[in-house]
N, C-alpha and C positions, 0 to 999 in steps of 0.2 A: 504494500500500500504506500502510495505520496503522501508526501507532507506539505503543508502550507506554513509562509515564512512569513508572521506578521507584522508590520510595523516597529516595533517595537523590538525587531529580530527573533523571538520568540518561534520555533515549532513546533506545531499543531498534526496532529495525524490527520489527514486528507479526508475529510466526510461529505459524501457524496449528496446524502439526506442533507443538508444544510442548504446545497445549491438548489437542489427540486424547490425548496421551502422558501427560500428567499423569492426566486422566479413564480411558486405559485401567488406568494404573498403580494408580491405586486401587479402581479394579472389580478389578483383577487380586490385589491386598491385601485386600478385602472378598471374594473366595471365587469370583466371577462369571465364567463358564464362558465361551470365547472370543465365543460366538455372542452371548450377552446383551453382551460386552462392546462389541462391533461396532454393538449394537442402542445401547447407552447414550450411546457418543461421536454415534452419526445425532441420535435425539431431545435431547443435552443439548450437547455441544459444535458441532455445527454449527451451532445456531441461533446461538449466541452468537460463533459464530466469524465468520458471516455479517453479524451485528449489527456489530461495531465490525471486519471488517477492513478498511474505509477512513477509519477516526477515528481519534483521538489519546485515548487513554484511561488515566487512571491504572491499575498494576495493582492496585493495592487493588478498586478499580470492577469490572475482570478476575473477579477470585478471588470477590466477593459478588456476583456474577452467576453464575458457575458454581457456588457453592455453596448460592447459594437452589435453581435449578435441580433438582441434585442432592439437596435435602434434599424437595421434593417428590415424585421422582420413584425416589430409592433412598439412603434413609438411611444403610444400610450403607457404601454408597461416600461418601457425605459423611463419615460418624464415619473410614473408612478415611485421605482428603483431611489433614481437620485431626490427625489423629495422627501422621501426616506431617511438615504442618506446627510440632507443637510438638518433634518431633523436630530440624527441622530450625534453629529459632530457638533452641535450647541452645546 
């Protein structure tokens, strides 16, 4: 299993369930009815969950990977993502 290297140089054992949960969490904030939501974590977080769960990857790396991802394929959940996030850096 990969690990994740956070900010703070810290790491973390690589959990996959965190990515699904974050992505369903703000399809579920951007309005996205459960079935697209199921749809969005298959096409956006498994690829990338796939991608690095045997590497060592910073989360910053993480986060712009899943949010280019998501700014192609459903903006709304993107804009939902970073609102979040600036939520959560006050």
């Amino acid at each position: 299993m990969g690990s994740v290297i956070k900010r703070d140089g810290k790491k973390q054992t690589f959990m996959p369930g965190k990515i699904r949960k974050a992505v369903d969490l703000s399809a579920k904030d951007a309005g996205l009815n459960p079935g697209k939501r199921k749809e969005l974590i298959r096409d956006v977080a498994e690829p990338v969950i796939r991608h690095y769960k045997n590497k060592r990857v910073r989360a910053s790396v993480l986060r712009k990977s899943l949010i280019g991802r998501l700014d192609r394929r459903a903006k709304s959940v993107s804009a939902a993502w970073r609102r979040h996030d600036r939520k959560k850096r006050k």
